[in-house]
C-alpha positions in Angstrom: 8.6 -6.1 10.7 5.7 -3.8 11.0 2.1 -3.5 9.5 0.1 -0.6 8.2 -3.6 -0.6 6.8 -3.9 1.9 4.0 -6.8 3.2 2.3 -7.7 3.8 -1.4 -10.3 6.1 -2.1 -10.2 5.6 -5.4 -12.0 2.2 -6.8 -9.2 -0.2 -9.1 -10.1 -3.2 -11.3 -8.3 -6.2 -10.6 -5.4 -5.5 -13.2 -4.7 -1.9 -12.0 -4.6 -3.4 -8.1 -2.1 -6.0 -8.7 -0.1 -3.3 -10.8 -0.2 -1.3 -7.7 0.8 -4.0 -5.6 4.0 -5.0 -7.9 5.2 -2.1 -8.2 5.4 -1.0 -4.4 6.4 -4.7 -3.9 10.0 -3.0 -5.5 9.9 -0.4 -2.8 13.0 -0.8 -0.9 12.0 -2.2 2.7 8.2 -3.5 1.8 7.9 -6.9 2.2 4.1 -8.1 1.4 1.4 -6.4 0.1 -2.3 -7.8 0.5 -5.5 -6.7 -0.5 -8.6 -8.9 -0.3 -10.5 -8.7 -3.3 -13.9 -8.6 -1.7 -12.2 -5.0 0.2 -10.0 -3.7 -2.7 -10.1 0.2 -1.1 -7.7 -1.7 2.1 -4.3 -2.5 1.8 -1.9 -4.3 4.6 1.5 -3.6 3.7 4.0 -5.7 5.9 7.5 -3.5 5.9 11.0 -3.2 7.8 10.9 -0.1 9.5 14.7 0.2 9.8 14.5 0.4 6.2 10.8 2.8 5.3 8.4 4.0 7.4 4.7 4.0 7.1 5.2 8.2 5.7 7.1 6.6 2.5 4.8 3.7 1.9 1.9 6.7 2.0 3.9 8.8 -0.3 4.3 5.7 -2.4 0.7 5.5 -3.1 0.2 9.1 -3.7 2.9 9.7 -5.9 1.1 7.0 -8.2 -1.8 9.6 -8.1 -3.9 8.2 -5.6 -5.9 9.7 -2.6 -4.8 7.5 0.1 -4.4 7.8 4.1 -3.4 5.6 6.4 -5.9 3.7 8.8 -5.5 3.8 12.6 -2.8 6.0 13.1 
């Protein structure tokens, strides 16, 4: 399993954050998807990476129409 920060430029409410997080939660390989509430722009997306890589989980998020990059790459 591997981890990857990602961040949201764009601000959700709750309900639109834990729609985000459902559906990527159906992307094939991703395994957990956290974001605190008190830091809703940061997501840590646990993943197999025999299955995605951290390039799919991005596109993921910015196929949904978000701005989005990942964190300490």
């Amino acid at each position: 399993m591997s981890d990857i920060t990602i961040h949201i430029d764009e601000t959700l409410d709750s309900s639109s954050l834990l729609a985000l997080q459902h559906d990527l939660s159906q992307e094939p390989g991703i395994k957990n998807i956290y974001a605190e509430e008190t830091k809703p722009h940061l997501m840590v997306v646990t993943f197999d990476s025999k299955v995605t890589s951290s390039e799919d989980i991005l596109a993921s998020f910015t196929s949904q129409g978000l701005h989005a990059e990942l964190i300490g790459l």
